[in-house]
C-alpha positions as CSV (number, residue, x, y, z in Angstrom):
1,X,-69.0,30.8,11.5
2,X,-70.5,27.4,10.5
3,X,-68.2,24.8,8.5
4,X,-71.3,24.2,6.0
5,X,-70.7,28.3,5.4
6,X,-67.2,28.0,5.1
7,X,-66.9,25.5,2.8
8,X,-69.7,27.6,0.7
9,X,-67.7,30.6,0.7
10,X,-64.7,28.9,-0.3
11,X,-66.4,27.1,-2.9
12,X,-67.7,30.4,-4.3
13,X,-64.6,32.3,-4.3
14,X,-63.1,29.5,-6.2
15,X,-66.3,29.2,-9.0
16,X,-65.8,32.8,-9.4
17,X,-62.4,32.4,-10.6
18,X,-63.5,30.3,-13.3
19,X,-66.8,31.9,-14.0
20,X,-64.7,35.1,-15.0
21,X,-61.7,33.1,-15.9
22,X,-60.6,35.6,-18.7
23,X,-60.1,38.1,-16.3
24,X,-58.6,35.8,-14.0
25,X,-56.0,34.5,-17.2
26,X,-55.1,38.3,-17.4
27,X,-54.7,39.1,-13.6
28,X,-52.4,35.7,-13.6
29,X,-50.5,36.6,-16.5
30,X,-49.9,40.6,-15.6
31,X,-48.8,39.0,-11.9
32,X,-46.6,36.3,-13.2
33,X,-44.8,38.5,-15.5
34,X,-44.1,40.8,-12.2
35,X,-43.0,37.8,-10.2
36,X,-40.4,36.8,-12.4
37,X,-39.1,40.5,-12.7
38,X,-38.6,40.4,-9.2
39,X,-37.3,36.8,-9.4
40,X,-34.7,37.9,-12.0
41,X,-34.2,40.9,-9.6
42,X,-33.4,38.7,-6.9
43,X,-31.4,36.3,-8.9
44,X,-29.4,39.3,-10.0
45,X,-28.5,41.0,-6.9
46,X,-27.1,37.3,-5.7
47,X,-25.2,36.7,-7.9
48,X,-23.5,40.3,-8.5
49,X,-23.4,39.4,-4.4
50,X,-21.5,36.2,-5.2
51,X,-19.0,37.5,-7.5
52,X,-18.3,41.1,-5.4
53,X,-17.7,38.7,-2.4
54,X,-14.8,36.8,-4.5
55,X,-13.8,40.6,-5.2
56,X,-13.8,41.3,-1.8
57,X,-11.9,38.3,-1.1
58,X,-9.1,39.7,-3.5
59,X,-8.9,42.8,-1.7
60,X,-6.3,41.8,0.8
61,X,-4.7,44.2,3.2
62,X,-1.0,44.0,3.8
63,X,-0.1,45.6,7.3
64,X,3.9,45.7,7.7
65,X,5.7,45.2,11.1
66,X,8.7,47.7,13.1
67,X,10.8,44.7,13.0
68,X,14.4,44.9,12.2
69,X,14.5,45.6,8.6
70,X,11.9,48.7,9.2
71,X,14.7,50.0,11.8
72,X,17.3,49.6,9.3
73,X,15.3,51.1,6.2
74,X,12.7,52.7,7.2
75,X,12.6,56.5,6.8
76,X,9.8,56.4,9.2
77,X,12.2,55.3,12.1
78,X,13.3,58.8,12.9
79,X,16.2,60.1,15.2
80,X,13.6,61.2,18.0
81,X,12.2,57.6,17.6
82,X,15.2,56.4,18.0
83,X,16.6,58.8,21.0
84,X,13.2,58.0,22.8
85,X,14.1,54.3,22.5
86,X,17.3,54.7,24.0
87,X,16.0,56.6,26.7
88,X,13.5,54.2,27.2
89,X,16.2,51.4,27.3
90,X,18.8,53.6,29.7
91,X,15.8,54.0,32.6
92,X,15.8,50.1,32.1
93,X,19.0,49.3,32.8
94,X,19.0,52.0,35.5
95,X,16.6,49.7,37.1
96,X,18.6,46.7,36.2
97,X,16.0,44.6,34.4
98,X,18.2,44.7,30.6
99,X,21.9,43.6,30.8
100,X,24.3,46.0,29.0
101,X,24.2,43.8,25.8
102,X,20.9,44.8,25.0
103,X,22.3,48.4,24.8
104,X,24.9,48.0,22.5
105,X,24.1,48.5,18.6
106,X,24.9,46.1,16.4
107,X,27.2,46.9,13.0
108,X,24.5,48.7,11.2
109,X,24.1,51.0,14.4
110,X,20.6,49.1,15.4
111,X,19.8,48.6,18.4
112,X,17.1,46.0,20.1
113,X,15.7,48.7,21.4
114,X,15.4,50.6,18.2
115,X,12.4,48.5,16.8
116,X,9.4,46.2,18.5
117,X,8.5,43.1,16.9
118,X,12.1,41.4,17.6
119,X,11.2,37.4,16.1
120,X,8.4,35.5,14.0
121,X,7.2,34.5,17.4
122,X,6.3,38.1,18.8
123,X,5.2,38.7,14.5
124,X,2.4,36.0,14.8
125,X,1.3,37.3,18.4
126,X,0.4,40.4,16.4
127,X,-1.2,38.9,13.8
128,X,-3.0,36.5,16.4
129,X,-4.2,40.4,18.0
130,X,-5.4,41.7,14.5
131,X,-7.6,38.1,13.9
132,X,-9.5,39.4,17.1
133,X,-10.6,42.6,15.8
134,X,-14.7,42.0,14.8
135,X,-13.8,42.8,10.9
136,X,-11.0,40.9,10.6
137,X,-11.6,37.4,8.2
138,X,-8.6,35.8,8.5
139,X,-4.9,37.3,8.9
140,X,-2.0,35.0,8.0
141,X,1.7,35.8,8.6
142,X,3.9,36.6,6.0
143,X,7.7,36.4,6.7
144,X,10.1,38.8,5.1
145,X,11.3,36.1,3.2
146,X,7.8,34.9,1.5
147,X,7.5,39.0,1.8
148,X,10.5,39.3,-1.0
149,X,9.7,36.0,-3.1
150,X,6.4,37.7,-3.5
151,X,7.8,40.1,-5.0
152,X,9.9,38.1,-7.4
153,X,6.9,36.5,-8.4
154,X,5.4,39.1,-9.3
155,X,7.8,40.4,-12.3
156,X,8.4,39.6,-15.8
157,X,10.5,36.6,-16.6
158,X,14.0,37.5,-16.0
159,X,13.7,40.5,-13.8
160,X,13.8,38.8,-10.6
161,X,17.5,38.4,-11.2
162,X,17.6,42.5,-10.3
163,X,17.2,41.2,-6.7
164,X,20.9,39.2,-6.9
165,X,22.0,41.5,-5.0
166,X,20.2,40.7,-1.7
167,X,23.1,38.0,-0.9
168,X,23.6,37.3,2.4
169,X,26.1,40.5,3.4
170,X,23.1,43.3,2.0
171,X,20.4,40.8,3.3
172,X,16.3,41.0,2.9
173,X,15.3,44.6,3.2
174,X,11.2,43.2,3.1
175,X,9.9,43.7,6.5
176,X,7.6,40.8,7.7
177,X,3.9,41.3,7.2
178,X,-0.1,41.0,8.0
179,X,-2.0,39.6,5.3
180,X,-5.7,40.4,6.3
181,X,-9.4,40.0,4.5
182,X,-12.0,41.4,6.0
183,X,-15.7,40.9,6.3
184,X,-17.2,43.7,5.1
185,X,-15.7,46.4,3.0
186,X,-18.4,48.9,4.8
187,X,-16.0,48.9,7.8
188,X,-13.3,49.1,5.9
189,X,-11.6,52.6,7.3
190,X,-12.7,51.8,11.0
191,X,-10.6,48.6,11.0
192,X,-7.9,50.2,8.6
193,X,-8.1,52.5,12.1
194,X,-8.1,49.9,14.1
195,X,-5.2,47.3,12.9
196,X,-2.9,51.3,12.6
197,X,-3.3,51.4,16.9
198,X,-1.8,48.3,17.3
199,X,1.8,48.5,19.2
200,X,4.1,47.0,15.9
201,X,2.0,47.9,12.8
202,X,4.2,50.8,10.4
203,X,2.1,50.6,7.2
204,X,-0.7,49.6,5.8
205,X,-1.0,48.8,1.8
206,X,-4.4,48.8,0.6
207,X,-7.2,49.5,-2.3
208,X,-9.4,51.9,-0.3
209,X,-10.8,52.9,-3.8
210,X,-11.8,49.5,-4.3
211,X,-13.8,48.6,-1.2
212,X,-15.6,52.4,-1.7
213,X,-16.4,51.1,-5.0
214,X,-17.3,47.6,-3.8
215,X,-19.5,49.4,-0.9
216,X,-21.3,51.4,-3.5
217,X,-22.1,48.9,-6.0
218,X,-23.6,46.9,-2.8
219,X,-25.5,49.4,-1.7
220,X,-27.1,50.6,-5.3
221,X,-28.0,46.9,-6.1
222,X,-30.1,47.0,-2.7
223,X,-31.6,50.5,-3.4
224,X,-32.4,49.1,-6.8
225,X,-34.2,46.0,-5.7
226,X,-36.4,47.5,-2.9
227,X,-37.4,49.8,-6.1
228,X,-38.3,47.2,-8.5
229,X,-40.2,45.1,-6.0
230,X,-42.3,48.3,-4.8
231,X,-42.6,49.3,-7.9
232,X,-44.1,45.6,-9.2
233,X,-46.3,45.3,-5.6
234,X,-48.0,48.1,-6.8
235,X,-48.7,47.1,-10.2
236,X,-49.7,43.5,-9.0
237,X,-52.1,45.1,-6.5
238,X,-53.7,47.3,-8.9
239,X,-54.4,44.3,-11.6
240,X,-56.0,42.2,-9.0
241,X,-57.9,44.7,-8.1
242,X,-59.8,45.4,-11.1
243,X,-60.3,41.9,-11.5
244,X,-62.4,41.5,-8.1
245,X,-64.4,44.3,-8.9
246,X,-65.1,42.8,-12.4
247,X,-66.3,39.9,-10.4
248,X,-68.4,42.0,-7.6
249,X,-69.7,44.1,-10.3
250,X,-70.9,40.8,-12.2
251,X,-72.6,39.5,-8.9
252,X,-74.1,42.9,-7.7
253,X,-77.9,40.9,-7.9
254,X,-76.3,38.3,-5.8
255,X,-74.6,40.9,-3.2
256,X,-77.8,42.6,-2.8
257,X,-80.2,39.6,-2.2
258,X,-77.4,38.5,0.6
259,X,-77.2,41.8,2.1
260,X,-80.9,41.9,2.1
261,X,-81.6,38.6,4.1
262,X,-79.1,40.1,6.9
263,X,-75.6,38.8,5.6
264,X,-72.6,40.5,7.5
265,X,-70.1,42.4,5.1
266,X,-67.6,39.7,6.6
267,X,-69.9,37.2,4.8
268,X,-70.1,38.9,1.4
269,X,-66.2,39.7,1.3
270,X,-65.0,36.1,1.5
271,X,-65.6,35.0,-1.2
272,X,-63.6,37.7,-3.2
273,X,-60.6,37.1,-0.8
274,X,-60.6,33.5,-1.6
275,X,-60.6,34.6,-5.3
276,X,-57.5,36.3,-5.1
277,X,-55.4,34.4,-2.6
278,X,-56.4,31.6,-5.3
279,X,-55.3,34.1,-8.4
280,X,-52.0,34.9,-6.4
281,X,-51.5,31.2,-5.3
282,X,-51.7,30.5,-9.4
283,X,-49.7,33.1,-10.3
284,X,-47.1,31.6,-7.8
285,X,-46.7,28.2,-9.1
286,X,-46.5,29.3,-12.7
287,X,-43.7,32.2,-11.9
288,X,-41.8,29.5,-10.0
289,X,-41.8,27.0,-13.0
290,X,-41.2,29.8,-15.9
291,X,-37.9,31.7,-13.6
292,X,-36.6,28.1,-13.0
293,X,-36.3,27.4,-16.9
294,X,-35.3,31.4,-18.0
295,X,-32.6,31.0,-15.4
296,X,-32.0,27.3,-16.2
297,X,-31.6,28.6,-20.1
298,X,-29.3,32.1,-19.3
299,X,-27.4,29.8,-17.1
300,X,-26.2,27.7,-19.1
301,X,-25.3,30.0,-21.8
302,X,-23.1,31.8,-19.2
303,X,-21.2,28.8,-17.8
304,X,-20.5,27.6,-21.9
305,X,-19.4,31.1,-22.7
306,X,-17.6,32.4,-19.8
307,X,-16.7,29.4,-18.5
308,X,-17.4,30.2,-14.9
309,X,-18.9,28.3,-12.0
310,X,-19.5,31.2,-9.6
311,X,-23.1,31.2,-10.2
312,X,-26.0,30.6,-7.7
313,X,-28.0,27.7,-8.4
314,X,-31.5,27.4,-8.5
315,X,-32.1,25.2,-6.5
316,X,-30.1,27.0,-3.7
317,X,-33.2,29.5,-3.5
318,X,-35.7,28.0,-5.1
319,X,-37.6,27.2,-2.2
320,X,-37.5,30.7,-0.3
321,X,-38.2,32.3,-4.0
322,X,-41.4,30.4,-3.9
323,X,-42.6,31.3,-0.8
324,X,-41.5,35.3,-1.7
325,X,-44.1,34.6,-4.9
326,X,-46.4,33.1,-2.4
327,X,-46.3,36.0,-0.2
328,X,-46.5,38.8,-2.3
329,X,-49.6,36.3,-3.9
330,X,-51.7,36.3,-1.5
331,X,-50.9,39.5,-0.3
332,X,-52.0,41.3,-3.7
333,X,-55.1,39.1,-3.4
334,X,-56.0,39.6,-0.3
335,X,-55.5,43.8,0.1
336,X,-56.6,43.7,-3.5
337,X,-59.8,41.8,-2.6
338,X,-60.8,43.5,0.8
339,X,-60.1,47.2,-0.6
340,X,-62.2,46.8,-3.5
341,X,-65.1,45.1,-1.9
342,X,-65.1,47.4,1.0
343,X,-65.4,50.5,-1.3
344,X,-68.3,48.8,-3.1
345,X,-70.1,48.4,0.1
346,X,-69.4,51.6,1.7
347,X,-70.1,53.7,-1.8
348,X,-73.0,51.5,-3.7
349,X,-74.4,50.1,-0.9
350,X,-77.5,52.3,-1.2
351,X,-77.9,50.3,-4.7
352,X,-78.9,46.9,-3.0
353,X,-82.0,48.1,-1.8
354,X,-83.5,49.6,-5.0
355,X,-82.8,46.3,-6.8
């Protein structure tokens, strides 16, 4: 095709838009109004995204260590645990690779042998393992110590002095500990799985009711939003088609003389494409400038009443929101466009040559 005809065809598609320009003003207006529903829809689902990731990040996972303390308190450290240790540690010295101290309990009755993670070093080695697991966002080491201060932190002014007791001849019953945040709470069982197989790990302390909950929110949102936006395509598609075949139905004299004088169906349908990628492209710019001050306005009232920062900012995804308008702009305008016209020439073209 000719540059003289392009430039005629885009030139018409673009008068037609003002020609029937109260058609057009509705089309733009029905497909602004669903561009900043799925704007707001967007917004939404990031920011609910923003504050369940700060939620996630509160849902920490405490994995405690057989280290001496769990050997001296534990009720999980059972006889047959403890028999298969000292077998373990009899072959040993049958071999002669552990000297006869290592055998001998101390004055609680505990052996070495009795438990596995035997220093802070050999503690952080595990939590060095856990960190490796894919899931795993960060682990950091909590000591028996921090373990119990924890604790005492935790309680009402004045109760920590129930833990006087713990003087140096009763000692720190807190074993040391994993603290571990993980990436997504979708996996959450697997690496609750997964951190248990590890040689050293007793327990694990966790909300699994929480990161079900936090899994299922996620998931709704995202059901939710693919909805809405369907839902809104559709409606978007349907408006600007009815305003093309305004516009075709207004030029049917025009459409026949072309089509008389040889002109391709290619030829005839550009125009109307041009008018609504043009009607979308509109529709796009205003829908950008209206969400920006709706969200600018709810913003604002948010951060003044709740006094909260975690909030996405505009201007964050402003520019990918735009191009989402423009897409689903020229989309509508396009499919809208090139169905219509395509019916009218299949189903009426028998109408251009009686005129």
């Amino acid at each position: 095709m000719k540059l003289g005809s392009v430039k005629y065809l885009v030139g018409e598609g673009i008068k037609n838009t003002w020609v029937n320009r109260l058609m057009t003003l509705a089309s733009v207006g029905v497909l602004v109004a669903c561009m900043v529903i799925i704007g707001l829809a967007i917004l939404i689902t990031e920011n609910v995204n923003v504050a369940i990731g700060n939620l996630e990040q509160q849902n920490v996972v405490m994995a405690y260590m057989k280290d001496y303390n769990w050997a001296l308190y534990s009720d999980d450290n059972t006889s047959e645990d403890q028999a298969s240790s000292s077998e373990t540690a009899s072959s040993e010295n049958e071999d002669g690779e552990n000297s006869a101290d290592e055998d001998e309990a101390d004055k609680n009755g505990i052996k070495e042998t009795d438990y596995i993670i035997h220093s802070d070093e050999e503690a952080q080695a595990l939590c060095d393992e856990i960190a490796k697991l894919p899931n795993v966002a960060e682990v950091i080491f909590v000591s028996s110590e921090e373990g119990l201060q924890t604790v005492k932190d935790s309680m009402l002014a004045g109760q920590d002095e129930y833990f006087d007791f713990l003087n140096e001849e009763y000692g720190n019953p807190m074993s040391c500990a994993a603290k571990i945040k993980m990436k997504d709470m979708a996996l959450f069982d697997e690496t609750l799985e997964q951190i248990s197989a590890l040689e050293g790990i007793d327990i694990i302390q966790s909300q699994s009711d929480l990161a079900e909950k936090i899994t299922a929110i996620k998931n709704g949102i995202g059901v939710a939003g693919v909805w809405i936006i369907a839902i809104l395509m559709v409606i978007a598609l349907v408006i600007v088609s009815n305003t093309i075949r305004v516009t075709m139905y207004n030029r049917k004299l025009e459409i026949s003389i072309m089509k008389a004088v040889g002109a391709t169906d290619t030829f005839v349908r550009i125009p109307f494409v041009v008018e609504g990628m043009l009607i979308g492209l509109i529709s796009a710019v205003i829908a950008e400038g209206l969400l920006y001050f709706c969200y600018r306005v709810a913003t604002e009232t948010i951060i003044s009443t709740l006094s909260t920062t975690d909030i996405v900012k505009y201007g964050d995804v402003a520019l990918w929101l735009f191009l989402v308008f423009a897409v689903i702009g020229l989309f509508a305008g396009v499919l809208g466009s090139v169905i219509m016209i395509g019916k009218y020439l299949r189903r009426e073209g028998s109408e251009f040559a009686a005129i």
